[in-house]
C-alpha positions, 0 to 999 in steps of 0.5 A: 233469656232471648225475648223471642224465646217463646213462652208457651210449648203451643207457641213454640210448636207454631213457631217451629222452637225446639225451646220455649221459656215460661220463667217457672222452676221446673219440680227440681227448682230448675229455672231454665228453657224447656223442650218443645217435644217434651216440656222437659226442663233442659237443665233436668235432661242434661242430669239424666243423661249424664247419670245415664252415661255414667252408669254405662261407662261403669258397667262397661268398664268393670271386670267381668268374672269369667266362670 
């Protein structure tokens, strides 16, 4: 990791980070940097969108019954 990255969400707000990295897996066992805005780790983000989307490919893609 960058050393400049900052290591708290306090110091990364005063530095104007969108990141910041303290070194601690996240609930998931995720060690990776973690959003200013919402301390989420980015790792966990990135899953959730990529479910998120994938169930709206699924939705979108299934055939609709016409009544």
């Amino acid at each position: 990791m960058n050393p400049d990255t900052p290591r708290t969400a306090a110091e990364a707000r005063e530095q104007g980070s969108k990141y910041f990295f303290t070194g601690k897996p996240c609930k998931y066992g995720h060690t990776a940097k973690r959003y200013t805005s919402n301390r989420c780790c980015t790792v966990c983000s990135e899953e959730r969108g990529m479910s998120l989307h994938e169930i709206k490919l699924l939705i979108m893609t299934k055939p609709h019954k016409h009544v």
